[in-house]
Each structure stands twice: as structure tokens, then as C-alpha cells.
C-alpha positions as CSV (number, residue, x, y, z in Angstrom):
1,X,32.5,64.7,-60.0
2,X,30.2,62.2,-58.1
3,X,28.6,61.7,-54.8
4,X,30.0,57.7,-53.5
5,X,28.8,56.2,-50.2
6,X,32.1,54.5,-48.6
7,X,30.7,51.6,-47.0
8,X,33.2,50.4,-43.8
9,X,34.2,47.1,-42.7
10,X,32.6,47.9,-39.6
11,X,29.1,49.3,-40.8
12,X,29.4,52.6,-41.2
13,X,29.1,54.5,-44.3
14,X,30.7,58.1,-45.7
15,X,29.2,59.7,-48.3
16,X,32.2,61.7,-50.4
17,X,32.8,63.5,-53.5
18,X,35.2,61.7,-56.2
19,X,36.0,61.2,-60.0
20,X,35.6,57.8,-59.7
21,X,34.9,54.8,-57.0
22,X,39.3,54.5,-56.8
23,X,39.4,57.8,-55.9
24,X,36.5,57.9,-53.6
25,X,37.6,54.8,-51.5
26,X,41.3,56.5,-51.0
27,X,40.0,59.3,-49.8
28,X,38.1,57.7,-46.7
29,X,40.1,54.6,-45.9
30,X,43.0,55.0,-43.7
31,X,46.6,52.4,-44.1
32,X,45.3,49.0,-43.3
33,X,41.4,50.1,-43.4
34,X,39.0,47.4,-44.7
35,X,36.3,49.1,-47.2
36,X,33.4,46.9,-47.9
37,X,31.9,48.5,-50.7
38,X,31.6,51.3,-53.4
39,X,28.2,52.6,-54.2
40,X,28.0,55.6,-56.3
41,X,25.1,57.8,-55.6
42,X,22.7,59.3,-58.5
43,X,22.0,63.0,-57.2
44,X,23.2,65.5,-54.2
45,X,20.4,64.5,-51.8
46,X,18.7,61.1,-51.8
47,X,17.9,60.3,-55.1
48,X,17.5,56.6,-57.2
49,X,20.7,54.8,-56.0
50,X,22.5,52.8,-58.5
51,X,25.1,49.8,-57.1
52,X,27.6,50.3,-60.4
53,X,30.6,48.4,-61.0
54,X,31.4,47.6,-57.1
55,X,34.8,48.1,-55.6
56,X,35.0,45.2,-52.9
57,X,38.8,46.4,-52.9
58,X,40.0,43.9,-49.5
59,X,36.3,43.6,-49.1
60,X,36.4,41.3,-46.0
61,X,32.3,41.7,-45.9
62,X,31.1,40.6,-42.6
63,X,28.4,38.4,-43.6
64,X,29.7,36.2,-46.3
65,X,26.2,36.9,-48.2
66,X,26.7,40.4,-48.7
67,X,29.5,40.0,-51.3
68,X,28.5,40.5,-54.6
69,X,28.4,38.0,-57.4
70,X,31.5,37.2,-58.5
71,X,31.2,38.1,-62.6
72,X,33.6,39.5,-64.6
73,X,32.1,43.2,-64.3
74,X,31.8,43.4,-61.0
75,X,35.0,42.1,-59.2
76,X,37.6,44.4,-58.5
77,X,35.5,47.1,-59.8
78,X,36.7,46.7,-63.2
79,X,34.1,47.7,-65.8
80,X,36.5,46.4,-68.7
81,X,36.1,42.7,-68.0
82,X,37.8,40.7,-65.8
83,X,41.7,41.8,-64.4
84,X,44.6,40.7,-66.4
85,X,46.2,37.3,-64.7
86,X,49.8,38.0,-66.8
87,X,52.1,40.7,-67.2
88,X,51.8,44.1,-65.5
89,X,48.6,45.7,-66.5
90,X,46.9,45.9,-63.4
91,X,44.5,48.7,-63.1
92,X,44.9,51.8,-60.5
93,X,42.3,50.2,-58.4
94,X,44.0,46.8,-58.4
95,X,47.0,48.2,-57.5
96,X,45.4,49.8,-54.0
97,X,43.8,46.8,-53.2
98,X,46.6,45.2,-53.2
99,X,48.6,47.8,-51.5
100,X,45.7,47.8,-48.5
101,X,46.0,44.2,-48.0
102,X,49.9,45.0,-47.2
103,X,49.3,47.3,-44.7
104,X,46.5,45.3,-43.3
105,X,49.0,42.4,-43.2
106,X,50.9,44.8,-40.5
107,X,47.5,45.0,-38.8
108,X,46.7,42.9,-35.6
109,X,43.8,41.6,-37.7
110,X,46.1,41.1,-40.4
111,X,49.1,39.4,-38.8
112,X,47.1,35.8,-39.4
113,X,46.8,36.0,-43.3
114,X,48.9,34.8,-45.9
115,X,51.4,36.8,-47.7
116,X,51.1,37.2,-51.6
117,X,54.4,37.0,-53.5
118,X,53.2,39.2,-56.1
119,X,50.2,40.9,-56.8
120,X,49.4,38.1,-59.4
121,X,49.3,35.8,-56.3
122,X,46.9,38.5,-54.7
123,X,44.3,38.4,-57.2
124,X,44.1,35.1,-57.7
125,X,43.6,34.0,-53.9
126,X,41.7,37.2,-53.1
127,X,38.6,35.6,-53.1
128,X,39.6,33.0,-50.6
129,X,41.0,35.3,-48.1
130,X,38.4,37.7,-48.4
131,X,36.1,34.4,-47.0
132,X,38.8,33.6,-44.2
133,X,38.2,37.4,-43.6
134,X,34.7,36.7,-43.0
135,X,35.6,33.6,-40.7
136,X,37.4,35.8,-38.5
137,X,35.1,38.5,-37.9
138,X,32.5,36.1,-37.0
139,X,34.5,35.1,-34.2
140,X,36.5,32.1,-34.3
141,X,40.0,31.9,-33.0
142,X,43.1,32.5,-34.2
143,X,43.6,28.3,-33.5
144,X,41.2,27.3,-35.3
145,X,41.5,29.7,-38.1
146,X,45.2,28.4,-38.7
147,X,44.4,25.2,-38.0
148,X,41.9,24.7,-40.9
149,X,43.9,27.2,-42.9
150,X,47.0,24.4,-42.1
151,X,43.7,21.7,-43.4
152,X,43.2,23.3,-46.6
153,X,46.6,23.7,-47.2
154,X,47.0,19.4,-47.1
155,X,43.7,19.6,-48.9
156,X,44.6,21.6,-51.9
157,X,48.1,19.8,-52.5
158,X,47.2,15.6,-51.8
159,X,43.4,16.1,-52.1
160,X,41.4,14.0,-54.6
161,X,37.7,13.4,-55.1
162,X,37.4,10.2,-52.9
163,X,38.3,12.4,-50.1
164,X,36.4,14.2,-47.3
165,X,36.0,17.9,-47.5
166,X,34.0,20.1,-45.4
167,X,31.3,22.3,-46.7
168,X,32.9,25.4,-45.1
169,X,34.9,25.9,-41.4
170,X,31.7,25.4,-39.6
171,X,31.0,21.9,-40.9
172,X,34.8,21.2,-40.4
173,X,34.7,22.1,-37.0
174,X,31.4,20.0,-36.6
175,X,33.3,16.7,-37.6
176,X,36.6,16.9,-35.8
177,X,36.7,12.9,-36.3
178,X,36.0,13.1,-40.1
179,X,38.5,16.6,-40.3
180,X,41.7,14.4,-38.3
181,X,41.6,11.2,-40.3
182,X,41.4,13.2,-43.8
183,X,44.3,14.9,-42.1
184,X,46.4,12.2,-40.9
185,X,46.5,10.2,-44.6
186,X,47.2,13.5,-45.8
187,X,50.1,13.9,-43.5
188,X,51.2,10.3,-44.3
189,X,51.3,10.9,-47.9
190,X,53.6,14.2,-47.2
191,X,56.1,11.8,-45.5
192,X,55.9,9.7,-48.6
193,X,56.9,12.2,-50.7
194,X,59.4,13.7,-48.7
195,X,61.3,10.5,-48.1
196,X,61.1,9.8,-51.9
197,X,62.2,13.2,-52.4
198,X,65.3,12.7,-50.2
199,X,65.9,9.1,-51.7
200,X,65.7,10.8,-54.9
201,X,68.0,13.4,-54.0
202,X,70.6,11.1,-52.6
203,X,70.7,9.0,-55.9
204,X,70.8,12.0,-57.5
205,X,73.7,12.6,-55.6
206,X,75.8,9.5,-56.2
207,X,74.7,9.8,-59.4
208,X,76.3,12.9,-60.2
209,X,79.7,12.0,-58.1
210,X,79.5,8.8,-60.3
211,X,79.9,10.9,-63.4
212,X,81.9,13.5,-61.8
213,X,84.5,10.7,-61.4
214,X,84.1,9.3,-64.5
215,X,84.8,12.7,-66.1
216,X,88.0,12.9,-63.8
217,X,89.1,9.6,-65.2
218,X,88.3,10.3,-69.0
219,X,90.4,13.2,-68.3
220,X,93.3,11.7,-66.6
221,X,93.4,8.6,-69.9
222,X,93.1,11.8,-72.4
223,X,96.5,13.7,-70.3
224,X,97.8,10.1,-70.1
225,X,97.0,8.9,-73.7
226,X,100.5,9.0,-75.5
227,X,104.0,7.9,-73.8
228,X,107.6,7.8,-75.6
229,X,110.1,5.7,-74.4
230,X,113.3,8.0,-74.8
231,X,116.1,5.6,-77.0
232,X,119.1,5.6,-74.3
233,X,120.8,2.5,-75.7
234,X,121.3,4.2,-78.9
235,X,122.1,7.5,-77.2
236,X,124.8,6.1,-75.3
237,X,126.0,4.1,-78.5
238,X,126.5,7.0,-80.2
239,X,127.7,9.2,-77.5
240,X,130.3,6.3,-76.9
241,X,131.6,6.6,-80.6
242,X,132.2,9.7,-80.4
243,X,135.0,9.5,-77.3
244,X,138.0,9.8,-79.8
245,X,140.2,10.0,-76.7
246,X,139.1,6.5,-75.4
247,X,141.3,3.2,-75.7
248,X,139.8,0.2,-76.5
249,X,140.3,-1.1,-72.7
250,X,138.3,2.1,-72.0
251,X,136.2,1.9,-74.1
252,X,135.1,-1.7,-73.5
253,X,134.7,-0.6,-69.7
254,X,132.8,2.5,-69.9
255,X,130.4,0.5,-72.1
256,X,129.9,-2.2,-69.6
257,X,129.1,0.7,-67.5
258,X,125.6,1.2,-69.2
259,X,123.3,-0.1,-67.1
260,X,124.5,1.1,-63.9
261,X,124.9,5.0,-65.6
262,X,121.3,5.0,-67.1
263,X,119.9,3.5,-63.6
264,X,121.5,6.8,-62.3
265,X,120.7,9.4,-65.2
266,X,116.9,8.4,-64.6
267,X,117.3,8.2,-60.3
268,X,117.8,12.0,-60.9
269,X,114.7,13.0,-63.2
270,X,110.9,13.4,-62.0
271,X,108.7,10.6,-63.2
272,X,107.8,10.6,-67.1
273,X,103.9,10.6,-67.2
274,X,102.0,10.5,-70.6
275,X,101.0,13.3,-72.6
276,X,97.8,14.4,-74.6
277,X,99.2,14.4,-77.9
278,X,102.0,11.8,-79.7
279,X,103.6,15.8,-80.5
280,X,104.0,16.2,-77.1
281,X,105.3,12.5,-75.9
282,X,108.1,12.6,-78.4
283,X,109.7,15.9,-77.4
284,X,109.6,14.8,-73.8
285,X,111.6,11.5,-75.0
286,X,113.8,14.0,-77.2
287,X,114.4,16.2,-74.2
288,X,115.4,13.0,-72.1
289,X,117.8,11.8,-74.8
290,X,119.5,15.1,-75.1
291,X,119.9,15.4,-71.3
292,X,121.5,11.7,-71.0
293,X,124.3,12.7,-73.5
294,X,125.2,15.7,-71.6
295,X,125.0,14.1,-68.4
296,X,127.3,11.4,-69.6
297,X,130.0,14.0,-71.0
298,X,130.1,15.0,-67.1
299,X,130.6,11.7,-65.9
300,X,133.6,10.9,-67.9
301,X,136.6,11.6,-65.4
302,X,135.1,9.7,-62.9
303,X,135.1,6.7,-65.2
304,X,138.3,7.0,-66.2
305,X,139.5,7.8,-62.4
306,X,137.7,4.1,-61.7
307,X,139.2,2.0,-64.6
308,X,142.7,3.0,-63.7
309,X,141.8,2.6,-60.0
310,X,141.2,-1.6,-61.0
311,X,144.5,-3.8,-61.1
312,X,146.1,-4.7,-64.3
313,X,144.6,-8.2,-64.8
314,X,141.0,-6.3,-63.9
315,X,141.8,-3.9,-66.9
316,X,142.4,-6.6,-69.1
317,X,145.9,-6.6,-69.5
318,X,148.0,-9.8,-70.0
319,X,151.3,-10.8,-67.5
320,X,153.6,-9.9,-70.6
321,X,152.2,-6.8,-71.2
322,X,153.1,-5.6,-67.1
323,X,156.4,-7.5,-67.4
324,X,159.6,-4.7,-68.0
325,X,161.4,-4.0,-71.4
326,X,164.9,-6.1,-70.8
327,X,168.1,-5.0,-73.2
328,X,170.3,-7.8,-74.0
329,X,173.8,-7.1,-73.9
330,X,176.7,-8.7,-75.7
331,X,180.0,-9.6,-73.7
């Protein structure tokens, strides 16, 4: 065990016993607490001092010129080189930093800072807020403070070198002029780029409707590719030849009924659309064909009720074929 002086945000320092710098800083600070500083203390009572590796934890120093340099050692209180930037080895001490500056975000100080998404996100802007930190406890408002932080936000994504950038918020707020124009171009480009984004996204847009439809009709040709006419002249040819029953009278009429009986076959089915495969076209005709013969079977008393319904010249028949059988008699 070691002796550690705790040194506060607000000046004041605790002297306590811990195993390590961590330990000592959790055991002072309260949720949300800013700790400045780590020292660990060589002896019981007032000996050589020796500033180790220094735990700046959410060190929001006061005076910016306090903070220690910013080398590998000494940052985060990590005596193993600087903290890892991937994965999820952060170190115990990492870990409560980043858990303070949490709960100091619940904080009326605290309500003013950014939120990290990630601890990864806290580390690697921790040195920046721990200098807006600074800003604010040296008094400005919490107007200005957002308002450069809103600056520095158009600064870090449209800023180049040609541009104007202040020194720190003081010289910003000394050239108000200088600090607006910089501004303004900034905001212009970000209205560039958001209307490009939008035009972008719009031909993005009709782009992808464009293909949607042309999948729609690539699909529709493939369903539609193969048609079969179905053979009803031949159907009926051979469904006609096979009405034993028939005269040739009949026979003669019923086939010069053709056109008028396929115009009704086909009034009574759906539409025939194409098919994906010739396979499937043909068995559709096939299916057609078959249904016409048996739909003609049905119709055939109603053609015959219709040819004896015409008069005898209609039928074909000749005077001397109507005229009565007349016996001679001898006298």
C-alpha cells in the first residue's frame, strides 16, 4: 500500500491510502466528481514527492497549463505505453475515466459536453474536451461555449489550410468579424453538399425505379416468352368425321357452322397468355383442343334442332325430292 494525494477539481487535495493511483482516485471522488490529478507520495509524513505516471482521469485542470505533457507514459496514467485505440483492452483506469465523464455528463456542468458513442470515441477526443473543460471554468457562457463548439464543428468537417482559425476561444472571440465570415462560407459549402446529396439521392432514386421496372418487364417477356396457338380447324375436322350418325346435308351444315362455334368455344374461356417454357405453351394449346371437342359433342342437338328448323330449299333439298310418291294405276 501507498500514501496518494487526490488533487480536486476545485483545489483541494486528500491524501489517502491505495494499491495503486485507480484505486486511490475511486476512493475520494464522488459520481460525476472531476479529479485533477494523481500524485503518489514517497513516505508517511512529508517525504521527497515523486509525480509518477499521472492519472489526469476527466482531468478538466483549471488552468490549461497545469496539464501534464501529453507523452505516451503519462496520459491516462498508463505506464505501459499509450492506450489501445482498437478492440476492448482498455485498462481499469480507462474504463473509470470514462465512466466519470458519464455521470458528469448528468452533471449541471456536464449537460454542455459532447456525448462519446463509445469509449473509443472517449479517448480519442478526451484531450479536447478536457480543454473545453478548462474554457468553462474560466468563465465563459454557456453561448459562447456552444457557439464556438458549433465553429469548430464547421471547422473540423469543410476546413482547409487557406482558412481562418483562431488560436484558441479567446482569440475567436476577439475577431467576431474574421470568426462569422469563416463561418458563413462554411455554412454555404454545407448547403452545397446537402443539396447535392439530395440531388444525388433523387437520381438515385429514379435510378433504382428505372431498374426496378426494367426487372418487372424482363420478367413479364420471360412469363410471356412462349405462346401455342391450339389447332381448332383440325380439331373440329376430326371431331366432324367422327359423327357416324350425320347425313351429308348435316354434315355440310354443321361444318359451315365452324366459325360461328369456335367464336363461341373461345367467348367462354379466360384469355391465353404466354408461358415460360415451349413445355408449358403446348399443353395449354393441348388442354384447349381437348376442351373444344368436348364442348362440341354438347352442342350437337342444338345443331341438329337448327338444320331441321330451316325450309327444305334452305337444307338443300331439290322440288322433286319434297314432291309425294304417286302409284299409277291401270284401268
Amino acid at each position: 500500500m501507498a500514501l496518494y494525494d487526490v488533487y480536486r477539481a476545485d483545489g483541494s487535495i486528500t491524501r489517502v491510502e491505495a494499491s495503486s493511483k485507480a484505486e486511490a482516485s475511486r476512493k475520494v471522488r464522488y459520481a460525476g466528481e472531476l479529479i485533477k490529478r494523481v500524485v503518489e507520495v514517497e513516505g508517511a509524513t512529508g517525504g521527497a514527492t515523486t509525480e509518477a505516471a499521472i492519472d489526469i482521469d476527466l482531468s478538466r485542470a483549471s488552468i490549461a497549463e497545469e496539464l501534464p505533457p501529453p507523452t505516451g507514459e503519462e496520459r491516462f496514467g498508463a505506464t505501459e505505453g499509450p492506450p489501445p485505440t482498437t478492440g476492448a483492452e482498455y485498462t481499469q483506469q480507462q474504463q473509470d475515466d470514462y465512466d466519470d465523464y458519464l455521470a458528469f455528463l448528468q452533471t449541471a456542468d456536464g449537460k454542455n459536453f459532447p456525448t462519446p458513442k463509445d469509449i473509443s470515441d472517449y479517448l480519442t477526443n478526451r484531450e479536447q474536451w478536457i480543454a473545453d473543460y478548462d474554457y468553462y471554468l474560466r468563465g465563459y457562457t454557456e453561448e459562447q461555449l456552444r457557439e464556438f463548439n458549433t465553429w469548430k464543428r464547421y471547422a473540423s468537417t469543410y476546413g482547409d489550410l487557406t482558412d481562418w482559425f483562431p488560436n484558441n476561444i479567446d482569440d475567436w472571440l476577439a475577431n467576431p468579424d474574421k470568426a462569422q465570415k469563416q463561418l458563413a462560407i462554411w455554412q454555404q459549402e454545407h448547403g452545397t453538399a446537402l443539396e447535392e446529396e439530395e440531388v444525388s439521392e433523387a437520381e438515385q432514386t429514379e435510378e433504382d425505379k428505372y431498374r426496378q421496372e426494367q426487372r418487372e418487364k424482363a420478367a413479364y417477356y420471360e412469363q410471356e416468352r412462349y405462346t401455342e396457338a391450339p389447332m381448332y380447324p383440325e380439331t373440329f375436322t376430326a371431331w366432324l368425321n367422327q359423327q357416324g350418325q350425320f347425313s351429308g346435308a348435316l354434315e355440310k351444315y354443321v361444318e359451315s357452322q365452324y366459325p360461328s362455334l369456335r367464336s363461341q368455344f373461345e367467348a367462354g374461356m379466360p384469355r391465353q397468355t404466354g408461358f415460360p417454357t415451349r413445355e408449358g405453351a403446348r399443353t395449354e394449346a393441348a388442354r384447349r383442343e381437348a376442351g373444344f371437342q368436348a364442348w362440341l359433342g354438347g352442342e350437337v342437338p342444338e345443331l341438329e334442332q337448327k338444320y331441321w328448323g330451316q325450309r327444305p330449299g334452305e337444307r338443300g333439298e331439290r322440288p322433286y325430292m319434297q314432291s309425294p310418291n304417286i302409284r299409277e294405276l291401270g284401268w
